[in-house]
PAKOLMAR-265287 format. One record per residue: residue in one letter; x, y, z of N, C-alpha, C, CB in turn. Coordinates in steps of 0.2 Angstrom, whole numbers, plus 5000, padded with zeros to 4 digits. Glycine has a CB too. Example, Ala and Ser with C-alpha at 12.3 -4.5 7.8 and 13.67 -1.06 7.14 Angstrom:
% PAKOLMAR-265287
A506649725039506249785039506649845039505749785045S506449895035506849955036506450005039507049975029
//
This chain:
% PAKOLMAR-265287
X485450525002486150515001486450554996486250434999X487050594999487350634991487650604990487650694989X487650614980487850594976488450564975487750614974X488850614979489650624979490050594986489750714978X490350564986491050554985491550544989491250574983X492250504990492850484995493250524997493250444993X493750514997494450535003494950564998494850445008X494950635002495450674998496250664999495250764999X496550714994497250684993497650754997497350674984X497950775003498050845004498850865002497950855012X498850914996499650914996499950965000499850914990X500350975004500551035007501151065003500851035014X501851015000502251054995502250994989503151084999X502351034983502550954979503150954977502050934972X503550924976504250914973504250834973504850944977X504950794974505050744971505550724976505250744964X505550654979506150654982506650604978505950634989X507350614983507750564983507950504981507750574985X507450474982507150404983507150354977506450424986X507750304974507750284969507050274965508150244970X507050294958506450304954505750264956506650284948X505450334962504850354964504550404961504950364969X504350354955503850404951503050424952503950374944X503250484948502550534949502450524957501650514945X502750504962502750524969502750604973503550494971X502550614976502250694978502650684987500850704978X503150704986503450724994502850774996504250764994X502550765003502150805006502450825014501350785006X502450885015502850925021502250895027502951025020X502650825026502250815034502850765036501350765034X503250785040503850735041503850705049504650775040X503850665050503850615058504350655062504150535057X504250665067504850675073505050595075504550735082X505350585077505750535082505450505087506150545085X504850535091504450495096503750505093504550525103X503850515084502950525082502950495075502750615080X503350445072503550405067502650415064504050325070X502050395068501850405064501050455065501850345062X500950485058500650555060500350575054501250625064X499650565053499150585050498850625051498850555049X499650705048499450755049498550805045500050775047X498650765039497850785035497450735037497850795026X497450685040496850645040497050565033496150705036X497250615026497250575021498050535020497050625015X498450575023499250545023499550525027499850565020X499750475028499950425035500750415033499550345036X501050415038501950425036502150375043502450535038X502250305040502650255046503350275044502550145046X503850275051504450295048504650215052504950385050X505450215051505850155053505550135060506650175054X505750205064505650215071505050155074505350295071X504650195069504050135073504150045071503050175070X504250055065504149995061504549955065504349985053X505249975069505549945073505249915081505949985073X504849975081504649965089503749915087504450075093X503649925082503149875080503249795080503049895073X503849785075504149715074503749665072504549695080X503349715066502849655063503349635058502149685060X503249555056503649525051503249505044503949455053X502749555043502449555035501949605034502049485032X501949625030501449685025500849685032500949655015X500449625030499949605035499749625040499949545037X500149625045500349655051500449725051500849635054X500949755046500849825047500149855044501449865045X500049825039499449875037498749895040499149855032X498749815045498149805049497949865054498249745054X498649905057498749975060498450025058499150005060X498550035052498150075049497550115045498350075050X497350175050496650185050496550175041496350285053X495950195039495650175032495850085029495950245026X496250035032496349995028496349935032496950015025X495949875030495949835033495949755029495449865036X496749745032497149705030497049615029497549715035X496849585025496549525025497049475021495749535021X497049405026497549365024496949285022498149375031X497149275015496549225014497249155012495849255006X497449125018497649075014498449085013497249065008X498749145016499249165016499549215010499349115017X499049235007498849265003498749345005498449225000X499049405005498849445007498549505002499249455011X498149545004497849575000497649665007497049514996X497349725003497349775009496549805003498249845010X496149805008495649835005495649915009495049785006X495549945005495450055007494850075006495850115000X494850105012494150145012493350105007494350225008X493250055010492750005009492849995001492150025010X493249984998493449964992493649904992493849994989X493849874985494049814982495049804983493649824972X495049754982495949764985496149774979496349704989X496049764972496249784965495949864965495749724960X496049894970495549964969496050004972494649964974X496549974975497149994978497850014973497149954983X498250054975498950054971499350044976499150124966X500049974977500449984980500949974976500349954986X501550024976502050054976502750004981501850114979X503249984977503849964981504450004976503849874982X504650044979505250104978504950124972506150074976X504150164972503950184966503450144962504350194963X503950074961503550024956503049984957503749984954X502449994953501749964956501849894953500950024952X501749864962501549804963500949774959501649794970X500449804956500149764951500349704947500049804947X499849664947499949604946499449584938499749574954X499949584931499449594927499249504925499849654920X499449454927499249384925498649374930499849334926X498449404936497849394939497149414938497949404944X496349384938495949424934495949484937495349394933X496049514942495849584946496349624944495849574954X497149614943497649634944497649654952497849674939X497649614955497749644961498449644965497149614966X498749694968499549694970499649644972499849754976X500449594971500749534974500949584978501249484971X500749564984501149584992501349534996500749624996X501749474993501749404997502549394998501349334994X502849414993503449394991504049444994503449374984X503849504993504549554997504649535004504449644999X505249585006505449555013505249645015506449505015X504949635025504949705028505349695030504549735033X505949665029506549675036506949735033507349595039X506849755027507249825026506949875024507749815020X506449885026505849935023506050005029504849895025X506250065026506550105031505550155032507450165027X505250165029504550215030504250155022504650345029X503450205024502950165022502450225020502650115027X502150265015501650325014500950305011502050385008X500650315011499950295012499750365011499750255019X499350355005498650395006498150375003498650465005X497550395007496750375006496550415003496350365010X496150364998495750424994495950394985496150514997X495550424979495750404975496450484971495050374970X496850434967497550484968497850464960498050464975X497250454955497450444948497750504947496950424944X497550574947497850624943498550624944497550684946X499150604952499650584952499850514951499750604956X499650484951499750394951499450374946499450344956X499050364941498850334935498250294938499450284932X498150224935497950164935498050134941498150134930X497250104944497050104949497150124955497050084950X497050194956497350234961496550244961497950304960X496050224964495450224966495150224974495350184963X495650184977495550184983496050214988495350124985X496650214986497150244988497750224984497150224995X498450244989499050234986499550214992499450304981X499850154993500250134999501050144992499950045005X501450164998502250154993502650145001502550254986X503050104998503450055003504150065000503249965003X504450085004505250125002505950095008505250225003X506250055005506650015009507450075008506649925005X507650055014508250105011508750045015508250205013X509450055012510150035014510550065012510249975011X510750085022511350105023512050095023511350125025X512550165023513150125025513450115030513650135023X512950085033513050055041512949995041512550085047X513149955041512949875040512449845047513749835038X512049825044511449805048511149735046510749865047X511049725053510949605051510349595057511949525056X509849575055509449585060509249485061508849655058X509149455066508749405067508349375069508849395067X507749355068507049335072506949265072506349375068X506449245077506549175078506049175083507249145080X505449105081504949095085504649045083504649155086X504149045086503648995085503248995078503248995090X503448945074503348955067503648995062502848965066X504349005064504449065062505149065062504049125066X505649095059506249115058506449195053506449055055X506849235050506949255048507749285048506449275048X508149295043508749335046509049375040509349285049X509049435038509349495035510049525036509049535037X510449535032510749585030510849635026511149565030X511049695028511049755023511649795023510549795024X512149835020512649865019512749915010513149805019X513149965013513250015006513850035008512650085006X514050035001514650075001514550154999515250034997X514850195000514750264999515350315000514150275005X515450354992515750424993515650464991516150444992X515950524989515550574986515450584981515650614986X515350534976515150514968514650474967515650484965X514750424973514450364972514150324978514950334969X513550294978513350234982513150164981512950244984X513450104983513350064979512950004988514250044974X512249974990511949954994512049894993511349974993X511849824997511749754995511249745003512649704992X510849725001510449675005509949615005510149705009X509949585010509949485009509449485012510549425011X508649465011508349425019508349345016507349445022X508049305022507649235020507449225026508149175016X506749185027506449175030505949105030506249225029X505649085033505049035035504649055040505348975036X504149045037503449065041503049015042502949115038X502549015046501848945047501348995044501648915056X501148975041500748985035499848985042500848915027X499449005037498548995040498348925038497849055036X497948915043497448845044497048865038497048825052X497048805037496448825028495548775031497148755016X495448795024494448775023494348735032494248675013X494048805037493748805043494348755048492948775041X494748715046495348675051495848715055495848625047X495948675056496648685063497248665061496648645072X497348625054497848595052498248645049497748555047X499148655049499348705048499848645041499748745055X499848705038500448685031501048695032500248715025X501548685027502148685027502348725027502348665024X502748775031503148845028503148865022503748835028X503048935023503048955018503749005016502348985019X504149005012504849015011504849065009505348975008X505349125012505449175005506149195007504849265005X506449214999507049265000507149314994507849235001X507349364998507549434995508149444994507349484998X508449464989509149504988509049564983509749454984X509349614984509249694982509749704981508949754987X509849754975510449764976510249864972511049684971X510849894975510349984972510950024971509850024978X510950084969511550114971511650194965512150044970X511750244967511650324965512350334963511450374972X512450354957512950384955512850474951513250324950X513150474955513250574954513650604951513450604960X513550634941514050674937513850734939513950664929X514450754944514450844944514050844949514050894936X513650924950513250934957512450914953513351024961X512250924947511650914943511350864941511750934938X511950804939511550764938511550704939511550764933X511150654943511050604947510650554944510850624952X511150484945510850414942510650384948511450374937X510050344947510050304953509650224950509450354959X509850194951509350114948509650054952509650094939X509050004953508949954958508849894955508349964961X509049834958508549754955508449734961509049684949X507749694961507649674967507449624966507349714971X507649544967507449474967507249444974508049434963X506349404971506049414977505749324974505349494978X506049274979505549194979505149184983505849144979X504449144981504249124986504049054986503849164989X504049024990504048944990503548914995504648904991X502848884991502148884997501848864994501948945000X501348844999500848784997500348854996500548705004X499948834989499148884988498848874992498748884982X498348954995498048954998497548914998498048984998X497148865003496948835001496548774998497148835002X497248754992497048714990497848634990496748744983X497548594989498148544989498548544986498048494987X498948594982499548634979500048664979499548654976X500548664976500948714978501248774972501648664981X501548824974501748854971502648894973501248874969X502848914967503448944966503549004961503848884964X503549054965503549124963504149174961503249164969X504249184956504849244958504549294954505849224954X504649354958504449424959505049494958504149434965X504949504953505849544951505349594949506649504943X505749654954505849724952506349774948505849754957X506349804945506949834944506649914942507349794937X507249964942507150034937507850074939506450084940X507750134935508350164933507950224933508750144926X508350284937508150344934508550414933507550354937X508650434929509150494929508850594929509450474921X509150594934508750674937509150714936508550684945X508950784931509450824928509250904931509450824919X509650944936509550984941509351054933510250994947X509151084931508951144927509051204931508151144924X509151264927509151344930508551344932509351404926X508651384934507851424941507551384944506951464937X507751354947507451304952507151244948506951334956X507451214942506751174938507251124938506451204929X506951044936507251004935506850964929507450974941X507250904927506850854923507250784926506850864914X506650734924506750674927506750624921506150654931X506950554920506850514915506950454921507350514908X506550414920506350364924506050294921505850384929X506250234923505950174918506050124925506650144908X505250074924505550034931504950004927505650054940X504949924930504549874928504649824935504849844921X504249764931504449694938503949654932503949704951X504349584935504249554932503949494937504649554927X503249454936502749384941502949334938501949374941X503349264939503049224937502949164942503449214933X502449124940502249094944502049024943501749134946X502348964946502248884941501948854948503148834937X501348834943500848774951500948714949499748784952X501148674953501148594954501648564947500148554954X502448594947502948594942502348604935503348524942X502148654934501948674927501248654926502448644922X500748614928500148604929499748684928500148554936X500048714930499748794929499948844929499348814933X500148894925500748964924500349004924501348974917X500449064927500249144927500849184926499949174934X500949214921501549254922501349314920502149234919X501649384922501449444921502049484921500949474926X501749554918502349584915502149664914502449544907X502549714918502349774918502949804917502049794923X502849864914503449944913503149984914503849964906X503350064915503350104917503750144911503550104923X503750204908504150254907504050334908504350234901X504550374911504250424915504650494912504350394925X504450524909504750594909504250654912504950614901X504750664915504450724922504650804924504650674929X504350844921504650914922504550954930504250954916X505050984932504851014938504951084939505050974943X504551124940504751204940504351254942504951224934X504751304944504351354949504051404941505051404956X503351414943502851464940502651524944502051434938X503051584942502751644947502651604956501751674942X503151594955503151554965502851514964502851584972X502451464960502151404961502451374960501651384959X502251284963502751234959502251214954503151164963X502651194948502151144940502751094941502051194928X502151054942502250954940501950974934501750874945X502550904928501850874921502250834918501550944914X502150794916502450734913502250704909502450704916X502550654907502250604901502350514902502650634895X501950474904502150424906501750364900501950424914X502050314901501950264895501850204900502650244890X501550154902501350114905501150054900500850154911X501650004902501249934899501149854901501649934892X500849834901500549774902500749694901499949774898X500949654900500949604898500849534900501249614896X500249494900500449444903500249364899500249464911X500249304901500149244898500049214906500749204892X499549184903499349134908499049054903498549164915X498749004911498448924906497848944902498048854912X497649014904496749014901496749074896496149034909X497349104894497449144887498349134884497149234889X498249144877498949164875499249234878498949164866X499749234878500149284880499749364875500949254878X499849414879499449464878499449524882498949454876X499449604877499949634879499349714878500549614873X499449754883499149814881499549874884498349824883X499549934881499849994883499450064884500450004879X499650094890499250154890499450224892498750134893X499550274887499950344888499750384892499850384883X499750434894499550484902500150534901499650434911X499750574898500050674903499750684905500150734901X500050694914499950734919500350804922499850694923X499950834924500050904927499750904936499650964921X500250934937499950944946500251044949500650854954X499951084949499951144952499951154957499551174951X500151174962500251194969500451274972500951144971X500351254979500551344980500251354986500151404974X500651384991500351404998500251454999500751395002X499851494999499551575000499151575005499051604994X498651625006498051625012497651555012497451695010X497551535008497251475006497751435001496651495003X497951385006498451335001498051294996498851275006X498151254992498051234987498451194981497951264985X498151144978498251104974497751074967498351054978X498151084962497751064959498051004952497451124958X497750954950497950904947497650854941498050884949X497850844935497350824931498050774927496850894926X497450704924498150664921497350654913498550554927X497650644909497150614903497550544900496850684894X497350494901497650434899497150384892497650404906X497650374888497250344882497550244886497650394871X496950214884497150144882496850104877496950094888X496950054875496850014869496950064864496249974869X496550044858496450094854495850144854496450064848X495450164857494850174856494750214863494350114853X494950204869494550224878495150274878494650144886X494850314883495150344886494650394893495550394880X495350404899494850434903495350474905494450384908X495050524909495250584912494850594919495050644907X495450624923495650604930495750684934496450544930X495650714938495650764942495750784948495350774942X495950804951495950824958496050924962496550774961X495550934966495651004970495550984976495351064968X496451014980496451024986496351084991496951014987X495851094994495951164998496351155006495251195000X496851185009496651185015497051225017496651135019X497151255026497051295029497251305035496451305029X497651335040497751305046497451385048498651285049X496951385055496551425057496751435065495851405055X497451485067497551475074497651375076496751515077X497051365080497451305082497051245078497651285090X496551275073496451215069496551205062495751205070X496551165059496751165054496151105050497451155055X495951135043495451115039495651095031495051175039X495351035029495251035023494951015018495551045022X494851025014494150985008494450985002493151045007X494450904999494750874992494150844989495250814992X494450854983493750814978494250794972492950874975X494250734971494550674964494350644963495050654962X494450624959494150564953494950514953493850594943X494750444952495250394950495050354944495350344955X495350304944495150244938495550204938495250264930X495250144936495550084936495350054927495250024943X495750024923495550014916495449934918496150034909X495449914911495149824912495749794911494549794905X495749724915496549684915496549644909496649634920X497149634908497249574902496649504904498149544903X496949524909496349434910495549454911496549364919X495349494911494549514912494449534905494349584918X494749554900494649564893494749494889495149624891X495249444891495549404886495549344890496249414883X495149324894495049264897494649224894494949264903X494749154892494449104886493649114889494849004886X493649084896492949074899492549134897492849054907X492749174900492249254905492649324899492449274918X493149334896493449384895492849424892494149354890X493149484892492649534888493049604885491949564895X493049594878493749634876493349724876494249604866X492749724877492249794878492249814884491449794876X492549814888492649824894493149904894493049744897X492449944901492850024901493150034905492550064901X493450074908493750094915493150094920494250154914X493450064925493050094933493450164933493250034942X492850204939493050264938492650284946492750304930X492950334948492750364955492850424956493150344959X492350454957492150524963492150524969491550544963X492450574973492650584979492650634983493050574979X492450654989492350704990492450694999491750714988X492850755004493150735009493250785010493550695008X493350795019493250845022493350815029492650875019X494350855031494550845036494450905040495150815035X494550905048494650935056495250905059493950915060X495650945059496050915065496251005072496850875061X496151005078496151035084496951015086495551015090X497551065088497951055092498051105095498451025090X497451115100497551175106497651145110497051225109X497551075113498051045119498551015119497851005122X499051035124499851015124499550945122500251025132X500250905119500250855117499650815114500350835121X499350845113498650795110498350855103497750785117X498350775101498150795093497250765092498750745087X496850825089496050775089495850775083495350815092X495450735081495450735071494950695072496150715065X494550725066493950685061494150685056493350705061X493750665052493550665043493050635041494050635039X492650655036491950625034492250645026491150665038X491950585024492050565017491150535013492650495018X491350525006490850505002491150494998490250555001X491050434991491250434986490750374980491850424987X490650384975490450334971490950304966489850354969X490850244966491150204960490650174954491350144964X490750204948490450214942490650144938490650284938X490250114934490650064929491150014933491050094924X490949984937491249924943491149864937490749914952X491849844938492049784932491849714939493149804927X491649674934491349624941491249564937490449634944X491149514939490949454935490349424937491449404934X489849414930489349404931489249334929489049454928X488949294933488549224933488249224928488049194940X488149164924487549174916487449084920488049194904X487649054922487349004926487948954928486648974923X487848894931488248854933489048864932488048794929X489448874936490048884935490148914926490348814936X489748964925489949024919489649064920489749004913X489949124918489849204917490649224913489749254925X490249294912490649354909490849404912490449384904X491249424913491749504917491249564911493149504915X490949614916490149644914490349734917489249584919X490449774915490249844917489549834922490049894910X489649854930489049844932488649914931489149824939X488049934930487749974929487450044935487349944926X487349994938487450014950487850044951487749954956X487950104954488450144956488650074964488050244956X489350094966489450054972489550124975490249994973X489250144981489050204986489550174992488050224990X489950224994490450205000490350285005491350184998X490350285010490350355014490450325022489450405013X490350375026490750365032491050425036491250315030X491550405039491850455044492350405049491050485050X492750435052493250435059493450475062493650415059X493350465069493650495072494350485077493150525074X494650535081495150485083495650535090495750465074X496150525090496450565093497250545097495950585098X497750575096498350565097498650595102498450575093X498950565108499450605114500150575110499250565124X500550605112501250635109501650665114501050695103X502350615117502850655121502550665126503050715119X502450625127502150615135502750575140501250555135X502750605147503450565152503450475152503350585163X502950445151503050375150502750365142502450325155X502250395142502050385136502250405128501550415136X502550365125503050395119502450415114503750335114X502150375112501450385108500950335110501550385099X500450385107499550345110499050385104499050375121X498750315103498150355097497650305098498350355087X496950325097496350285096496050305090495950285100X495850265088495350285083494850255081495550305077X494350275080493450225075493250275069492350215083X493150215066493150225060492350175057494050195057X492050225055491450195053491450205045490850245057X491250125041491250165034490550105031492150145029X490350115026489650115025489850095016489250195027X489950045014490050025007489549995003490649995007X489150005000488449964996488649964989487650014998X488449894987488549904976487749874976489349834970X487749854970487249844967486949764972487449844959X487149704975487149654976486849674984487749624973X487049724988487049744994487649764998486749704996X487749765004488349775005489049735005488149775010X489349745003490049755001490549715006490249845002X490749655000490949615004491649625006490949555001X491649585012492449585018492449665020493349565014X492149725021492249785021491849775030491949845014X492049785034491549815043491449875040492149835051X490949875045490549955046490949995051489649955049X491349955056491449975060492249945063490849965063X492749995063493349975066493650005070493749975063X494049975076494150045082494950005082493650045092X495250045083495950045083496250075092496250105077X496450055097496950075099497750055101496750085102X498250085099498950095098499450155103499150105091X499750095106500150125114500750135113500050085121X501250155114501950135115502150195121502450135108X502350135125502650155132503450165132502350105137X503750195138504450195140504450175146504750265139X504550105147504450065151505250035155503950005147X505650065158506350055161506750065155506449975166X506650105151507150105146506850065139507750085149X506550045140506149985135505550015131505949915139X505450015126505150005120504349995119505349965117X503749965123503349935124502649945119503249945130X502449895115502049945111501649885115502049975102X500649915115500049865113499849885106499549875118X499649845105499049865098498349835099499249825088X497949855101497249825100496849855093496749845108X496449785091495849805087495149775088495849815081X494749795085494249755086493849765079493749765093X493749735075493449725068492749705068493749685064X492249725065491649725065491549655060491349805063X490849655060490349595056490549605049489549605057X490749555044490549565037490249515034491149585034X490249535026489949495023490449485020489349505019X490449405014490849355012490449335007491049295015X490849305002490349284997489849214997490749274993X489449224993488849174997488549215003489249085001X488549285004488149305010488349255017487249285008X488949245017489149225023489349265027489449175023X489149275033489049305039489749295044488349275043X490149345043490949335047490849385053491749345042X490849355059490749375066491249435067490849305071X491049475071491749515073492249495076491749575075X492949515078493349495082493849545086493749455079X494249535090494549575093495149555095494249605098X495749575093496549545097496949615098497049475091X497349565102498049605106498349585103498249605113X499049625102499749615101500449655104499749615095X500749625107501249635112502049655108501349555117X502449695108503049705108503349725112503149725104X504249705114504649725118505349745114504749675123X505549805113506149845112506549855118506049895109X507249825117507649855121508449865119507449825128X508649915121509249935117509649925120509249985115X510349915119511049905122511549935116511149825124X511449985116512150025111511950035104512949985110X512249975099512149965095511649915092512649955094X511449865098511149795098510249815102511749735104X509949805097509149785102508949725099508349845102X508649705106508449655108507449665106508749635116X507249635104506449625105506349555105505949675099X505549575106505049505108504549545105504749475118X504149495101503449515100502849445102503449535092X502249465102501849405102501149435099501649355109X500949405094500349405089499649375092500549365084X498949415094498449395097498549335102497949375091X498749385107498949365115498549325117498949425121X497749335114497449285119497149245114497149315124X497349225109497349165104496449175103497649075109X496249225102495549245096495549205091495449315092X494949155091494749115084494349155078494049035086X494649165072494349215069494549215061494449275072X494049215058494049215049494249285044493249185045X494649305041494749365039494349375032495249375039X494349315030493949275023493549205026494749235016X492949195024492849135025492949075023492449135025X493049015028493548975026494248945028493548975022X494349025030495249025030495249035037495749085025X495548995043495649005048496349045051495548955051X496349065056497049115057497549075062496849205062X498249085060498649075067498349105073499349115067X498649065079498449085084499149105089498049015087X498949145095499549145099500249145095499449075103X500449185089500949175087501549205092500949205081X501949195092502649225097503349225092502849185104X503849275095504549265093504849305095504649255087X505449315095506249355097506649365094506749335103X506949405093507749425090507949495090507949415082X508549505087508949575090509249585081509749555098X509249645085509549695077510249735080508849775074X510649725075511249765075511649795070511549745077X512049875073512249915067512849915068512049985067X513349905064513949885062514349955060513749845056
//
């Protein structure tokens, strides 16, 4: 077995987009055409634009992530979570307009992904692989960022189905100074059957309101800042309780154009969890900031990223007093396209008083006639949470960062019209895996495991593109191999195959999605069977107005994603979207 390592990071240009404060964010020159919304050009970055998400007409995180390759989407209880490349879901960084959905009142900090609405999500960027040298803290297994946009086209979209409702609006005013956005969802869903039943619980409620908007001094310098208030109202997964969530985003950032092609950034965004079970019987609340100064400029034709970020913590829950940590980080990212393209990136981040860890990445790659090649090697980290250090029971305030090595090496062929072929084979180890350890009966302590966790693997895959019926077609299998110290690696398959169709069917939209998910392990060594489903979508347009249908595992598969927690079955629904 070598030693070394995961899934690289490929950058082709770096700059910074547009995109209200999406920090240390790496725009990479891989952009979607219109009938290819989504296209993993290196293997490691996946780009969903509107296009598809539309022709998808999935109504939560869940559903779209499930699509795609390296990530495999687990809903425990209604609860969602994305595990990456056989990793931990706390092992993951997701991003909403920049801001990391980290969750600091939970023992993992693992992302709240329950409470936003998709009905305004315009693209979705994903990459695999660890990507601390650009991202910070927990960028170990990857980085998903979810970028909603609102135009000045006014758009209302509504869904309705079986267990299910949802309705949106979005609008921007806009001139040449200024943009001012506003949009609304609210929704109700049927939640999962809980501990092995068929019983279904009460709706689960959410609503969103956003509100965003760019103002422009001169041609140089540009303001952009957001608030985004997110409720949700739902029985815990479960257990006999309920809870009530509000999830507020916010940031500001100001982008000042420089001579020679340089710029600088200042950027501040946070969000704020709170969370009350059974009217106050139990609180978690959490508490994060950001602060971002960010230089950009051309070096003898190269681009230099470098920056300086302040990142801080805070949260109170039932099982500690409120408490608080912060942690500094300069980074730098080099780039440059020559005979051999290239990237290179390093962050050194100090935490508490006393830790600190240093983070890395080098990109090579290459286009060779009609193939194209390339090989990454970085490191990530994840530091210890407020509650894995300060929790009354298990807390452990000596606790170091988890840390990762990576190693990765993509193929992709486009010498046939329309088809795209690609592999990738990966390797990585995880060092100092923060865990909690049993000392007996309902006690232990959160413990540095000494076991390296080994993950390695491979996928392969292949894409038709602009075909007379066929708008897009991809398959893929994806074999991955994740062992720690305990044995294999819980909820991760060895084995996933993906296929995704969309047809042009009399004018109409048609997607399938098949998968089929391999055997895993659960805790307690419980044994979860594989499974396989379909899901159906219909688009069809009339001007300004489409109509769709969708339906969720066609043919009603009984199946556990977590053990214990059973799945909807047969889900269905309809509605139509329109632009104004």
């Amino acid at each position: 077995m070598k030693k070394l390592l995961v899934i690289g990071l490929i950058i082709v240009n770096i700059g910074f987009s547009a995109e209200v404060v999406k920090l240390k964010t790496i725009t990479l020159d891989v952009k979607a055409s219109s009938s290819n919304g989504y296209y993993d050009k290196h293997n490691n970055f996946s780009y969903i634009d509107s296009g598809i998400l539309d022709a998808w007409v999935e109504r939560d995180s869940h559903g779209v992530f499930k699509r795609v390759t390296g990530i495999n989407a687990v809903n425990s209880g209604g609860t969602k979570t994305v595990l990456m490349n056989g990793m931990a879901s706390n092992q993951a960084k997701v991003l909403y307009r920049g801001v990391d959905l980290f969750d600091a009142s939970t023992p993992q900090g693992t992302p709240y992904l329950d409470a936003f609405s998709m009905m305004n999500i315009d693209r979705i960027e994903i990459i695999r692989g660890a990507a601390s040298s650009y991202y910070g803290n927990s960028a170990v297994a990857g980085v998903i960022n979810i970028v909603p946009s609102i135009k000045t086209d006014t758009t209302c979209a509504v869904l309705l189905g079986d267990r299910y409702y949802s309705g949106s609006i979005k609008s921007a005013l806009k001139s040449d100074w200024y943009r001012f956005g506003l949009a609304y969802s609210d929704s109700k869903q049927g939640q999962l059957s809980w501990m092995d039943s068929d019983v279904e619980r009460d709706l689960e409620k959410k609503r969103s309101l956003e509100i965003d908007a760019d103002i422009s001094f001169g041609d140089k310098t540009k303001l952009s800042t957001f608030f985004s208030e997110n409720r949700l109202d739902s029985d815990l997964d479960g257990f006999n309780s309920h809870v009530l969530a509000n999830h507020d985003l916010y940031g500001i950032k100001v982008n000042q154009e420089l001579d020679n092609d340089s710029s600088v950034a200042f950027s501040y965004n946070g969000s704020t969890i709170i969370r009350d079970y059974d009217s106050g019987s139990s609180i978690f609340n959490g508490y994060l900031n950001e602060l971002d100064i960010k230089f950009n400029e051309k070096f003898r034709n190269k681009d230099l990223v470098w920056g300086l970020t302040r990142r801080t913590e805070k949260a109170k829950t039932t099982w500690f007093a409120e408490k608080e940590q912060a942690d500094i980080s300069f980074y730098n990212i080099f780039s440059a396209e020559s005979v051999i393209n290239y990237s290179i990136g390093s962050r050194f981040a100090t935490y508490t008083s006393d830790k600190s860890v240093f983070t890395y990445n080098a990109s090579l790659w290459k286009k060779i006639s009609d193939y194209e090649l390339k090989l990454n090697y970085a490191t990530g980290y994840r530091q210890p949470t407020l509650y894995e250090k300060y929790d009354s029971f298990s807390g452990n305030i000596n606790l170091n960062a988890e840390t990762s090595r990576i190693l990765d090496f993509g193929l992709a062929y486009q010498g046939i019209d329309n088809v795209i072929l690609r592999t990738n084979v990966f390797s990585s180890v995880v060092n100092s895996k923060i865990d909690w350890i049993s000392t007996g009966a309902w006690t232990g302590n959160y413990m540095n495991i000494t076991a390296d966790t080994l993950i390695d693997g491979y996928s392969v895959g292949a894409d038709l593109l602009d075909l007379p019926i066929v708008k897009k077609s991809s398959v893929e299998y994806v074999y991955t191999n994740s062992r720690n110290d305990s044995g294999q690696s819980l909820r991760v398959p060895k084995q996933k195959i993906t296929l995704d169709l969309m047809f042009d069917v009399f004018s109409c939209d048609l997607s399938i999605f098949y998968t089929k998910v391999g055997s895993r392990l659960d805790v307690g060594n419980v044994a979860l069977p594989s499974y396989q489903t379909v899901d159906l979508s219909v688009v069809k347009n009339f001007g300004n107005i489409d109509l769709f249908v969708k339906a969720i595992n066609v043919f009603g598969e009984v199946y556990q994603e977590i053990s214990g927690y059973n799945t909807l079955r047969n889900v269905w629904y309809f509605g139509l979207k329109t632009t104004i």
